[in-house]
NUMAR-793794 format. One record per residue (C-alpha): residue in three letters; x, y, z. Coordinates in pm, 1 decimal. Layout:
! NUMAR-793794
["ala", [X, Y, Z]]
...
***
This chain:
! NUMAR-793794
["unk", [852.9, 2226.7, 4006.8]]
["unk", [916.9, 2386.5, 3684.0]]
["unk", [687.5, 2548.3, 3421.2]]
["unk", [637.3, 2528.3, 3044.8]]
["unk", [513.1, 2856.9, 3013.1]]
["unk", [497.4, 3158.1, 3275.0]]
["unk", [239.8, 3442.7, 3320.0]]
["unk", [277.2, 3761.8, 3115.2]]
["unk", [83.9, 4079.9, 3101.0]]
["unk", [-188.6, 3932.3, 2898.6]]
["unk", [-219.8, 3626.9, 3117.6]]
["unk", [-206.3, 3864.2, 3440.5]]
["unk", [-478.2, 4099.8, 3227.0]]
["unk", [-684.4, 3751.1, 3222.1]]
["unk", [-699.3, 3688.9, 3555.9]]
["unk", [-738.8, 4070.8, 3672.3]]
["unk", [-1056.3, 4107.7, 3469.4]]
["unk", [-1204.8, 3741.5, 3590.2]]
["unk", [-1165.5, 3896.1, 3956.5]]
["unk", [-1339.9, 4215.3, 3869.1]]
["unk", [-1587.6, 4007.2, 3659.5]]
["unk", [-1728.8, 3756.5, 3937.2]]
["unk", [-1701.2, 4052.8, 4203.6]]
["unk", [-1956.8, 4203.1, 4042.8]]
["unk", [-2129.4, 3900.8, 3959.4]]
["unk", [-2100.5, 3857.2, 4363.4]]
["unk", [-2216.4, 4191.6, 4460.8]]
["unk", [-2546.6, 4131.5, 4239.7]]
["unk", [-2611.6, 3798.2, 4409.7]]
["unk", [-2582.9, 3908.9, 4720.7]]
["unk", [-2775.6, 4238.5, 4667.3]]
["unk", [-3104.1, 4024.5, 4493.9]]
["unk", [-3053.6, 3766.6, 4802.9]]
["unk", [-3091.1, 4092.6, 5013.9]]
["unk", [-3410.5, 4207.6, 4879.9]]
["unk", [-3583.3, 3855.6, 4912.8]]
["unk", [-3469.1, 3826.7, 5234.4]]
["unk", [-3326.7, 3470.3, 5146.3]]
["unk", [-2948.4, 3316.4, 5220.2]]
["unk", [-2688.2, 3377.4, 5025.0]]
["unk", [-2456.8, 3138.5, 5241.4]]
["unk", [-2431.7, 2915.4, 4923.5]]
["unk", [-2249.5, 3183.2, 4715.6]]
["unk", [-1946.1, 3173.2, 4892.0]]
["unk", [-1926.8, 2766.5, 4858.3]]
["unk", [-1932.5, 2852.9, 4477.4]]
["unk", [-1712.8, 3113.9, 4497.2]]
["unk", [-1432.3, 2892.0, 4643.8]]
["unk", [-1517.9, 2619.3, 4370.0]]
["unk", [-1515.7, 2865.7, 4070.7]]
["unk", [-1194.3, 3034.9, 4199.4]]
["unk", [-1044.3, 2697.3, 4229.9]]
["unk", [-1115.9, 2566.6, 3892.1]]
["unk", [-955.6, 2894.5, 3775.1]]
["unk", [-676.3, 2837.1, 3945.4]]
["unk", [-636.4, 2458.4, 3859.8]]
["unk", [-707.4, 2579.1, 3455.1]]
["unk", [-398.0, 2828.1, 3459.3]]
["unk", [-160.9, 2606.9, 3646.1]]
["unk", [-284.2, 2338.8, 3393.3]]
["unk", [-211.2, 2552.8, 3132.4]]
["unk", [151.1, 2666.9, 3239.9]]
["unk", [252.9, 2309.7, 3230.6]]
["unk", [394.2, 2211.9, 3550.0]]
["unk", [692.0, 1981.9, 3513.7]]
["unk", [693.0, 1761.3, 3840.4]]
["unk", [1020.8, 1607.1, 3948.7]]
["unk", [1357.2, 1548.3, 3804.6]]
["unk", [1535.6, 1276.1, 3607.0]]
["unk", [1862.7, 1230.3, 3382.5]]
["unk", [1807.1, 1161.3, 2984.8]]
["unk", [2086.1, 1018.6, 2763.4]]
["unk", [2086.6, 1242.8, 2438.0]]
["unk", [2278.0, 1099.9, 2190.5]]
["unk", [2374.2, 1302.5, 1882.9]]
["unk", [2415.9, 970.9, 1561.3]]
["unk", [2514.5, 1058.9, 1198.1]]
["unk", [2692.2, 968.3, 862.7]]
["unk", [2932.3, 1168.9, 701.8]]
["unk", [2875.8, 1158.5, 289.7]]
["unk", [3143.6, 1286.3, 73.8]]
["unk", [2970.9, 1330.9, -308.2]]
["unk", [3184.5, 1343.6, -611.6]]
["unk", [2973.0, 1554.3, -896.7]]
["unk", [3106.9, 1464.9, -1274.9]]
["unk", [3122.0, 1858.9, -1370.8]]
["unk", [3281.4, 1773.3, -1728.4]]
["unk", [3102.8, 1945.1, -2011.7]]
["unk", [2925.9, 1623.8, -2093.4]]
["unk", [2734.5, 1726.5, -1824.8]]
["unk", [2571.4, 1995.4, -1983.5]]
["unk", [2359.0, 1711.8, -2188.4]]
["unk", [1991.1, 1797.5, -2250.6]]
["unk", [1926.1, 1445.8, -2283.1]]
["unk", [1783.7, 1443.6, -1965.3]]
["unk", [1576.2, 1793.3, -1936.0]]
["unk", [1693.4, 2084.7, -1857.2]]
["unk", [2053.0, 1970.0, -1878.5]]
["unk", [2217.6, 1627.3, -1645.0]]
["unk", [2405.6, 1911.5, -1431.9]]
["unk", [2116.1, 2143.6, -1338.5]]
["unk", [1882.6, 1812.1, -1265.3]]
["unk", [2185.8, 1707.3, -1061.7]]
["unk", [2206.2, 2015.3, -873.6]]
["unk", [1855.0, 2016.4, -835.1]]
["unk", [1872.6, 1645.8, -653.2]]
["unk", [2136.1, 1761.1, -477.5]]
["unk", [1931.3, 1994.4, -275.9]]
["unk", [1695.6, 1707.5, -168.5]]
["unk", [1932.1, 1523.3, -68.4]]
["unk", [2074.0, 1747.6, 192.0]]
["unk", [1754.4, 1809.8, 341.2]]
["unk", [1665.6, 1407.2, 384.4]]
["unk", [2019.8, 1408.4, 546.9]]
["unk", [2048.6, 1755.5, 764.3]]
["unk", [2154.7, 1549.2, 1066.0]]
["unk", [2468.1, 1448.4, 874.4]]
["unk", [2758.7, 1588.3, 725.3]]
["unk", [2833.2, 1638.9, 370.0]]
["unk", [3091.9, 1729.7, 164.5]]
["unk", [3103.3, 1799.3, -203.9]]
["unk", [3394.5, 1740.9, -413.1]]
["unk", [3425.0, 1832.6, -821.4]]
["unk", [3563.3, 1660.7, -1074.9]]
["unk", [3657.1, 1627.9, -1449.4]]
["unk", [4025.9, 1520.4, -1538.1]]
["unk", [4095.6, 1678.3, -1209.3]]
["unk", [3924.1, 1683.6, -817.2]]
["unk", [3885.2, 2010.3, -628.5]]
["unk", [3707.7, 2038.5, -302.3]]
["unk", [3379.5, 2218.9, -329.5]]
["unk", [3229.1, 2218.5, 21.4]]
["unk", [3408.6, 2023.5, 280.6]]
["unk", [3221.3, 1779.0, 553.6]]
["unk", [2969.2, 2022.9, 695.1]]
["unk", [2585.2, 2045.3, 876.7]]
["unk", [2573.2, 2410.2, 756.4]]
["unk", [2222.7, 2332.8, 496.0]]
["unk", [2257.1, 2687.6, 360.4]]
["unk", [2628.8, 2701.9, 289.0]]
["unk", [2577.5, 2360.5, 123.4]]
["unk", [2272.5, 2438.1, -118.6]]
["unk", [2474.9, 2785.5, -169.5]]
["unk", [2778.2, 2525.1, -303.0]]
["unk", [2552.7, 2335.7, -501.9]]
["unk", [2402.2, 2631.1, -659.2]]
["unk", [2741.4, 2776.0, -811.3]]
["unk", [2856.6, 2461.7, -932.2]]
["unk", [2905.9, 2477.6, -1309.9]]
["unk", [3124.6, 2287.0, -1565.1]]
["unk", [3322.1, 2601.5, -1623.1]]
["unk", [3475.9, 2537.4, -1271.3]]
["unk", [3661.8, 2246.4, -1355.9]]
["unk", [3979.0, 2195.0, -1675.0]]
["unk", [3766.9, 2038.2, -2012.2]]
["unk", [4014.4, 1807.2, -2129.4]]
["unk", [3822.1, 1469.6, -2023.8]]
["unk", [3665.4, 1246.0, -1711.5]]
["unk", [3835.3, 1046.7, -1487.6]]
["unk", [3711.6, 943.0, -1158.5]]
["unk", [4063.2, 851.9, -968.6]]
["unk", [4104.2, 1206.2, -835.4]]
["unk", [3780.1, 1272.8, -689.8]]
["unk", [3736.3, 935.5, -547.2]]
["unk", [4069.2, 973.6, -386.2]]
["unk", [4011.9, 1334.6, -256.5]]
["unk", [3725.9, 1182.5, -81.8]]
["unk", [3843.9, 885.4, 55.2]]
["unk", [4109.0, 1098.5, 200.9]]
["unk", [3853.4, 1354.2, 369.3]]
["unk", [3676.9, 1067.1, 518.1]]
["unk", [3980.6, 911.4, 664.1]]
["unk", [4148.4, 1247.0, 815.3]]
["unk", [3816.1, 1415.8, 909.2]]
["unk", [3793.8, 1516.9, 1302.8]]
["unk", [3719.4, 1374.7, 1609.4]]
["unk", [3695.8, 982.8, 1650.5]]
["unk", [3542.7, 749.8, 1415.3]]
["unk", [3475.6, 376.2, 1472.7]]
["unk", [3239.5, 289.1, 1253.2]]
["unk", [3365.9, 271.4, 876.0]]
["unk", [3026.7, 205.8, 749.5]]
["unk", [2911.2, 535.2, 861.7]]
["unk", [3137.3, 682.0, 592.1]]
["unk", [2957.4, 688.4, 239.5]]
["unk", [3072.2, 785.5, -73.8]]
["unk", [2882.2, 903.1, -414.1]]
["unk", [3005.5, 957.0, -705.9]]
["unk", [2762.4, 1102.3, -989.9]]
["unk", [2853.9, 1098.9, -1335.3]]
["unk", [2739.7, 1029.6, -1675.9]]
["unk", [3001.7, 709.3, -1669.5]]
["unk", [3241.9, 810.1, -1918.8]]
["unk", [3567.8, 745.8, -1733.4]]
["unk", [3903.8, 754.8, -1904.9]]
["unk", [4138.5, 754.0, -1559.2]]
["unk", [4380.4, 463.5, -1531.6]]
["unk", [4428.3, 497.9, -1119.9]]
["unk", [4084.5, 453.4, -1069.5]]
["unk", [4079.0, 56.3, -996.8]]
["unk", [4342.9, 121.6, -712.7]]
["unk", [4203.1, 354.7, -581.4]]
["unk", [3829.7, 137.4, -525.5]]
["unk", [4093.1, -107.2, -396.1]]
["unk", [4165.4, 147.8, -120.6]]
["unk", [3792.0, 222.5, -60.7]]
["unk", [3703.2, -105.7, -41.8]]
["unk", [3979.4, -214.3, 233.3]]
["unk", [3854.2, 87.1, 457.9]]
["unk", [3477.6, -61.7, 467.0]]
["unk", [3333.0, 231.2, 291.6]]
["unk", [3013.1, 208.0, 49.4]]
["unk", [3024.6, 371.4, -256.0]]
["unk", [2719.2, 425.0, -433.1]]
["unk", [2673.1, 606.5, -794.9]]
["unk", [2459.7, 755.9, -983.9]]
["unk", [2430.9, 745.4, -1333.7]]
["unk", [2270.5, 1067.9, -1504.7]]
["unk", [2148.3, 1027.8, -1900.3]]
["unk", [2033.2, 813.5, -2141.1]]
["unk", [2180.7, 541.5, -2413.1]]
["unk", [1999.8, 769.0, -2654.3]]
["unk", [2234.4, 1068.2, -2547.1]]
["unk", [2247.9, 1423.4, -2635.8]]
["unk", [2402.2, 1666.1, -2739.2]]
["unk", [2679.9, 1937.0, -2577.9]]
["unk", [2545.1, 2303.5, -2576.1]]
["unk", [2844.3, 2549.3, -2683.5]]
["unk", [2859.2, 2868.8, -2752.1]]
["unk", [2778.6, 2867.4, -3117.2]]
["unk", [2502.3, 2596.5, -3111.6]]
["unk", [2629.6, 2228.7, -3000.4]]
["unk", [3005.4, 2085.4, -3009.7]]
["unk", [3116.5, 1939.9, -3255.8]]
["unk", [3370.5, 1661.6, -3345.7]]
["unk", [3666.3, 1706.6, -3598.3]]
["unk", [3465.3, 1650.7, -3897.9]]
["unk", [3219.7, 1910.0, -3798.0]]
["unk", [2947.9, 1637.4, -3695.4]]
["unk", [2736.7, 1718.4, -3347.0]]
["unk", [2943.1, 1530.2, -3044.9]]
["unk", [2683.5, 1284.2, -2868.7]]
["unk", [2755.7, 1213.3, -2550.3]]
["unk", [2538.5, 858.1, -2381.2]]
["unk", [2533.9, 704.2, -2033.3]]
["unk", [2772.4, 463.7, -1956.3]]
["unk", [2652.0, 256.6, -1700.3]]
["unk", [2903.5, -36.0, -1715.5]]
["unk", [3149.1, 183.5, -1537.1]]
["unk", [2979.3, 268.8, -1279.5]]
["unk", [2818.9, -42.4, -1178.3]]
["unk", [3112.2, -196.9, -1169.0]]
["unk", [3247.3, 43.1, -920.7]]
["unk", [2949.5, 71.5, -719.0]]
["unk", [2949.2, -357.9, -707.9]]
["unk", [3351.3, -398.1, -552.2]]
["unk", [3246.9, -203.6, -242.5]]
["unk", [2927.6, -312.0, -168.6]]
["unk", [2739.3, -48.8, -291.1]]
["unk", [2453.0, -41.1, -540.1]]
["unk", [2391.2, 178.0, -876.2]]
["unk", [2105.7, 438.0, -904.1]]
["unk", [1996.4, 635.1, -1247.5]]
["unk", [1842.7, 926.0, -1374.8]]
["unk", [1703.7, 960.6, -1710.0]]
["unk", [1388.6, 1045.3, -1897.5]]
["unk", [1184.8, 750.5, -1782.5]]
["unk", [1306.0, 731.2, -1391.1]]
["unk", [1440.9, 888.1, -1124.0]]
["unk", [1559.8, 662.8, -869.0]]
["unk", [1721.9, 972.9, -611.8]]
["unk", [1453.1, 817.9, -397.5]]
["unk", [1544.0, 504.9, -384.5]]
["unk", [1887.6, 615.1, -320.1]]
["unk", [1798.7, 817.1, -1.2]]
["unk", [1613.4, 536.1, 91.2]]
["unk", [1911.7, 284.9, 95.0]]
["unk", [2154.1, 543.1, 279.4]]
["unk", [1901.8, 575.9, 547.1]]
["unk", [1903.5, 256.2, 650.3]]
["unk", [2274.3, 243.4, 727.9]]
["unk", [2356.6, 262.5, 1081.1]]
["unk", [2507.5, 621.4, 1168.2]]
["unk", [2805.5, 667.8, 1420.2]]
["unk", [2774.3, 800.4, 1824.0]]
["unk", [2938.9, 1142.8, 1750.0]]
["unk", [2836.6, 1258.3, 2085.9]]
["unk", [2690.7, 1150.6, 2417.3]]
["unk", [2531.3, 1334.7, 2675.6]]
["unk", [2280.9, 1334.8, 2976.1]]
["unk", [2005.8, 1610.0, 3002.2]]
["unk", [1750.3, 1718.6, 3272.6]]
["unk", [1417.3, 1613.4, 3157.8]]
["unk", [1065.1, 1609.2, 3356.4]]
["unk", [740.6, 1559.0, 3235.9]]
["unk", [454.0, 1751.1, 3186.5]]
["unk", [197.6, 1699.1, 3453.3]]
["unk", [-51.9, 1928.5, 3340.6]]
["unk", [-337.4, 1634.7, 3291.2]]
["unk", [-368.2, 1625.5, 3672.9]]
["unk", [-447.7, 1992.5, 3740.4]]
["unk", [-684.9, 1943.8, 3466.2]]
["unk", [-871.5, 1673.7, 3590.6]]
["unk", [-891.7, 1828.3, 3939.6]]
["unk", [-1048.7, 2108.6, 3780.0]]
["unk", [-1311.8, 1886.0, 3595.6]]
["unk", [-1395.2, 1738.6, 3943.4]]
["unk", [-1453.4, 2116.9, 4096.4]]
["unk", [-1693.8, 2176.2, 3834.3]]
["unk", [-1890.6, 1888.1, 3831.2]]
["unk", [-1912.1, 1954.0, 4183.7]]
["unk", [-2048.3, 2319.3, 4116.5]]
["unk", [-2292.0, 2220.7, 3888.8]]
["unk", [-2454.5, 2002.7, 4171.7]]
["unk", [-2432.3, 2292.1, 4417.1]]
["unk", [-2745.4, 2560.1, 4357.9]]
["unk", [-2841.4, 2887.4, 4521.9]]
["unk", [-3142.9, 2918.8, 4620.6]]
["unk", [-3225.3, 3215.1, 4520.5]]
["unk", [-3103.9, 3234.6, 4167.8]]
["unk", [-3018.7, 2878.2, 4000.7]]
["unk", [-2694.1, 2855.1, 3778.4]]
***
């Protein structure tokens, strides 16, 4: 047998000062029994039921575990590479307070809906660098997510070929076996302006390895404006630069694997709907093992206990009636 809880000093400091207690309550009985000259044979019947409930409550209350048996624990998850668009269309205000910090912001809830799986971050603009690699670590993630910034990445355009490819790669090499292709996701957020010319092959590749790529488009078709450091960017003839979602792009990208195309603007956010549809794929067996479990039997002690004291309440002194 094996217990839930055990007895400390406050449990043993419990039970000490119920045995003082109902000694004295015992010595009072017996001494009024005494002076009436009447039988006090019935107090010990009630002392063995009272001390027996007691006993019954605090074993009930330890939670005795009764018997062995073998459990199969299985340990199932998804690894999810995302590809943030960190280009300084980004910094938009179309969508409030800017598409990167309401990305970053999504990001976070994200992770948490998936803690049981891994995630990896990679950032793009013309170029792909690895921000977080595949990982369960939920603080080291957000702390990733936090620092990301468009000033991390070259300015000098979008394209999507590098980061999808950086990706793909880290879900193909990653460790330990893997079986199950549609355990692999990858998302790609971006505003949709793409100017790569690889970027077709490369879904080519995704596509042959099973995996799901899903996007999510962050802006409007109304568009906004850049921030820069002396008011907004401009274009060569000194007009403001307005940058809109492009959703074509990423549809289409989203459609040749199987995938499906979520947005965020000023009217929806469909993150929700996204974690929704990832959930529902089926996760990979990463690991399998057996465990001791035994169940609680604490309802037994308990109802023993209920008996004792139904059966005290029908058993009387005769001197005093309790």
């Amino acid at each position: 047998m094996t217990w839930f809880r055990s007895l400390g000093w406050a449990e043993w400091l419990l039970i000490g000062a119920f045995v003082v207690a109902y000694g004295l309550y015992l010595a009072r009985i017996i001494r009024i029994a005494r002076q009436l000259n009447t039988s006090f044979d019935t107090i010990f019947i009630k002392l063995v039921l009272r001390t027996g409930i007691f006993v019954l409550l605090w074993v009930a209350w330890m939670g005795p575990a009764i018997g062995k048996s073998k459990r199969e624990i299985k340990s199932v998850g998804k690894d999810i590479m995302i590809c943030v668009d960190l280009s300084k269309s980004m910094d938009a205000t179309d969508v409030q307070p800017s598409r990167l910090e309401k990305v970053k912001y999504e990001l976070k809830r994200l992770s948490e809906a998936f803690s049981s799986d891994r995630i990896g971050l990679v950032i793009f603009s013309s170029e792909a660098f690895m921000q977080c690699p595949l990982t369960y670590d939920q603080n080291a993630l957000h702390l990733f997510i936090e620092t990301m910034n468009s000033g991390l990445v070259p300015s000098s355009g979008t394209d999507f070929g590098p980061a999808l490819r950086m990706a793909l790669n880290k879900l193909k090499n990653q460790e330990g076996p893997s079986t199950q292709q549609k355990s692999k996701i990858v998302l790609l957020i971006s505003d949709g302006e793409d100017f790569g010319e690889e970027t077709s092959d490369i879904i080519r590749d995704i596509e042959d390895q099973g995996i799901k790529l899903y996007t999510l488009g962050v802006g409007t078709e109304k568009g906004g404006q850049i921030p820069a450091a002396r008011g907004v960017k401009t274009d060569n003839t000194g007009q403001p630069v307005v940058t809109r979602l492009n959703p074509t792009a990423l549809k289409e990208l989203a459609s040749k694997t199987k995938g499906d195309y979520f947005e965020i603007n000023e009217r929806k956010n469909e993150v929700t709907k996204l974690i929704n549809t990832i959930s529902q794929l089926e996760g990979e067996v990463r690991d399998a093992r057996f465990v001791d479990a035994s169940a609680n039997r604490y309802f037994y002690f308990l109802a023993a206990a209920l008996v004792l004291l139904l059966l005290d309440a029908f058993v009387a002194l005769r001197t005093v009636r309790i």
